[in-house]
Residue frames relative to the residue before (quaternion, step in Angstrom):
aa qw qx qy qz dx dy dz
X 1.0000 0.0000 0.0000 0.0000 0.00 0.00 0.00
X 0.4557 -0.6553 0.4616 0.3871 3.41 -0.90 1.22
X 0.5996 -0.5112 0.4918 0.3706 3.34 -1.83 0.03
X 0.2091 -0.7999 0.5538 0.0986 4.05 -0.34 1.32
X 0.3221 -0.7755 0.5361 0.0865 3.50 -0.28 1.60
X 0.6178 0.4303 -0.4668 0.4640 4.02 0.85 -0.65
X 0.6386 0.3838 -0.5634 0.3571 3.87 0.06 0.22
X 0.5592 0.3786 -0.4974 0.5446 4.11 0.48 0.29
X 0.7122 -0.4917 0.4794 0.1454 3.12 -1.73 0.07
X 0.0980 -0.9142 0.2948 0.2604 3.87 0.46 1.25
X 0.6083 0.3240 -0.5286 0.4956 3.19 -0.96 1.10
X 0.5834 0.5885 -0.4898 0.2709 3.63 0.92 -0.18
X 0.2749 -0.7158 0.5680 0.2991 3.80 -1.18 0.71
X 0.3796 0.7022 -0.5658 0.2068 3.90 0.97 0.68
X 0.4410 -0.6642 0.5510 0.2465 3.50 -0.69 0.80
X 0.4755 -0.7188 0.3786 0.3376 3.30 -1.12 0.28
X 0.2797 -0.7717 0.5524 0.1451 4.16 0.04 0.83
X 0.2748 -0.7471 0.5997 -0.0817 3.47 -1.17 1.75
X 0.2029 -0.7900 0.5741 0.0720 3.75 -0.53 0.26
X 0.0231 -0.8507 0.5205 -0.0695 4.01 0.12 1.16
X 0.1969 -0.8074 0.5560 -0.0180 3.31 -0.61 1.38
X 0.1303 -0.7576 0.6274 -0.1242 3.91 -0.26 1.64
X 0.3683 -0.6673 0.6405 0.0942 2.91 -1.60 0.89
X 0.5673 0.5626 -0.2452 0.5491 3.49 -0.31 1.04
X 0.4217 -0.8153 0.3324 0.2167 3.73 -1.19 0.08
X 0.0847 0.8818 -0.4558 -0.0868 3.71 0.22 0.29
X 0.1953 -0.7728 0.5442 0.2615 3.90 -0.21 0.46
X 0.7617 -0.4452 0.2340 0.4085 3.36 -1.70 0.77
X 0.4990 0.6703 -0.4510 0.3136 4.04 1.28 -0.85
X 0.5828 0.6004 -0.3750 0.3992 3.71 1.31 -0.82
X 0.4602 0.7627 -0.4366 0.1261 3.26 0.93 -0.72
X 0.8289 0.4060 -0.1481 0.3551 3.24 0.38 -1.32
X 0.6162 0.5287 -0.3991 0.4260 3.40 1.54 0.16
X 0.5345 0.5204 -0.2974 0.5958 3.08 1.57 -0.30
X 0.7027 -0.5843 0.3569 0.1935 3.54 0.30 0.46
X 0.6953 -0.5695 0.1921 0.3941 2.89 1.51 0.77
X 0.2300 0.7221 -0.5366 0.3711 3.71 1.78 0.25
X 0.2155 -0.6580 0.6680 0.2725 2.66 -1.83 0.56
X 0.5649 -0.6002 0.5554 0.1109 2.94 -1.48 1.40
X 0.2611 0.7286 -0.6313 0.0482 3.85 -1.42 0.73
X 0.1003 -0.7342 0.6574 0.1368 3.50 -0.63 1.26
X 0.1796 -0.7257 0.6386 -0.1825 2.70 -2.29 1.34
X 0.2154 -0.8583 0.4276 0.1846 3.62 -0.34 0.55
X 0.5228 -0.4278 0.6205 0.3982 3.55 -1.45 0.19
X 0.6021 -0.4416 0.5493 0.3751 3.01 -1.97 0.59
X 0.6667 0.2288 -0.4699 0.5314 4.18 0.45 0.31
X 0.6960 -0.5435 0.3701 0.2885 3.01 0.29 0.64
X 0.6168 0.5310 -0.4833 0.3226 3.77 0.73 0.16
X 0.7221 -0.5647 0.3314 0.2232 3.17 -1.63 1.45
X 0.0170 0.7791 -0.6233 0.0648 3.42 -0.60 1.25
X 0.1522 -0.7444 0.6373 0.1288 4.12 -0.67 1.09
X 0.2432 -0.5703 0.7843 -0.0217 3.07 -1.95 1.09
X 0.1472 -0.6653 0.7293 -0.0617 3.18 -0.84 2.10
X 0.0074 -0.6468 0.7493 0.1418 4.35 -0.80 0.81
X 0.4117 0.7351 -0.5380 0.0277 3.55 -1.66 -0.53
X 0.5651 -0.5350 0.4978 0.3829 3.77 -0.98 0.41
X 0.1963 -0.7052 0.6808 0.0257 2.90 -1.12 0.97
X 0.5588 -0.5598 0.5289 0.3076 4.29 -1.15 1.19
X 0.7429 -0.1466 0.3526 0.5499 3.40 0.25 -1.85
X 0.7215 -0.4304 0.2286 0.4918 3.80 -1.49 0.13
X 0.7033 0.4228 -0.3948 0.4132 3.35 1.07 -1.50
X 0.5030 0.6499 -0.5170 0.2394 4.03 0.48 0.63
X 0.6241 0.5968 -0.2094 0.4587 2.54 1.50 -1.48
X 0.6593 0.5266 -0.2586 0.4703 3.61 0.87 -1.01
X 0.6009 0.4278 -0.4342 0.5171 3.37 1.09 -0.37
X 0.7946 0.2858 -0.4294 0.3203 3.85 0.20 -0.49
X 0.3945 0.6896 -0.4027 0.4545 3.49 1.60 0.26
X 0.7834 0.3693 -0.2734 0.4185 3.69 0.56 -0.50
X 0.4989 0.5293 -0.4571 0.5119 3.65 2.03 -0.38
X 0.5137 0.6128 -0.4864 0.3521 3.80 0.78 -0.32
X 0.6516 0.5849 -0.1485 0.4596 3.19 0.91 -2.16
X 0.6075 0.6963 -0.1241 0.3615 3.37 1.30 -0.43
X 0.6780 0.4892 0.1258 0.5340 2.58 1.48 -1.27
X 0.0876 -0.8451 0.4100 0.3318 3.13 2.13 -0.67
X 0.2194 0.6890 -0.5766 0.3804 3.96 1.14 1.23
X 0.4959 -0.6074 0.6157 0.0784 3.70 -1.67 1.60
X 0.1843 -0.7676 0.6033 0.1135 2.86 -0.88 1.34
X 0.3802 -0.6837 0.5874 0.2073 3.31 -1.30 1.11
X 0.8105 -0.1297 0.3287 0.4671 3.55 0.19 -1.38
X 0.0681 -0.7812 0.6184 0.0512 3.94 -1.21 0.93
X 0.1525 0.8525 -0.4987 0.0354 3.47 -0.38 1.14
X 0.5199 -0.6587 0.5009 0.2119 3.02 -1.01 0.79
X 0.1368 -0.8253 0.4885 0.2480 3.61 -0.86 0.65
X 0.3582 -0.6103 0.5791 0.4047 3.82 -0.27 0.44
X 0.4887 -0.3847 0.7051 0.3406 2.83 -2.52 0.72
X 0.5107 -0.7124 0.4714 0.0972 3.35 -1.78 0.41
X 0.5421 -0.7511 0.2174 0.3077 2.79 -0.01 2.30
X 0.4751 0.7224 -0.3023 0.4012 3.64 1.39 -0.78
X 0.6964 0.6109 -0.2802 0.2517 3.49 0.49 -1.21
X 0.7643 0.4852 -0.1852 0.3821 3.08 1.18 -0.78
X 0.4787 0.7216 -0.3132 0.3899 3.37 1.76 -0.48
């Protein structure tokens, strides 16, 4: 799916920021290979280790790039959401 510029703010130079949910552990040291995500470990209700990659993302083929260091990593993807700008901001 192209990248849909009317959900940012126009004229805004905010990028659009994605939130990736991984099965598995990574510690904040990962951070900077991932492009500077922040990094946040979290558990299931059993208790197994579940990372939370946030961060701004340039364009798709960025995102796809830190999508394939996962795949890399041979790390389970849980989930890739996109966070909206807040419909609020602009009011």
């Amino acid at each position: 799916m192209p990248y849909e510029k009317s959900r940012f703010p126009s004229g805004s130079d905010q990028l659009p920021s994605y939130e990736i949910r991984i099965r598995g552990k990574l510690d904040g040291r990962w951070s900077s290979w991932f492009n500077n995500l922040t990094i946040t470990l979290t558990h299931t209700s059993n208790q197994s280790p579940i990372t939370i990659l946030i961060g701004s993302m340039a364009d798709q083929a960025a995102l796809r790039g830190i999508l394939c260091k996962l795949w890399d990593l041979n790390l389970k993807l849980i989930s890739v959401r996109l966070i909206e700008v807040d419909d609020e901001e602009g009011r």
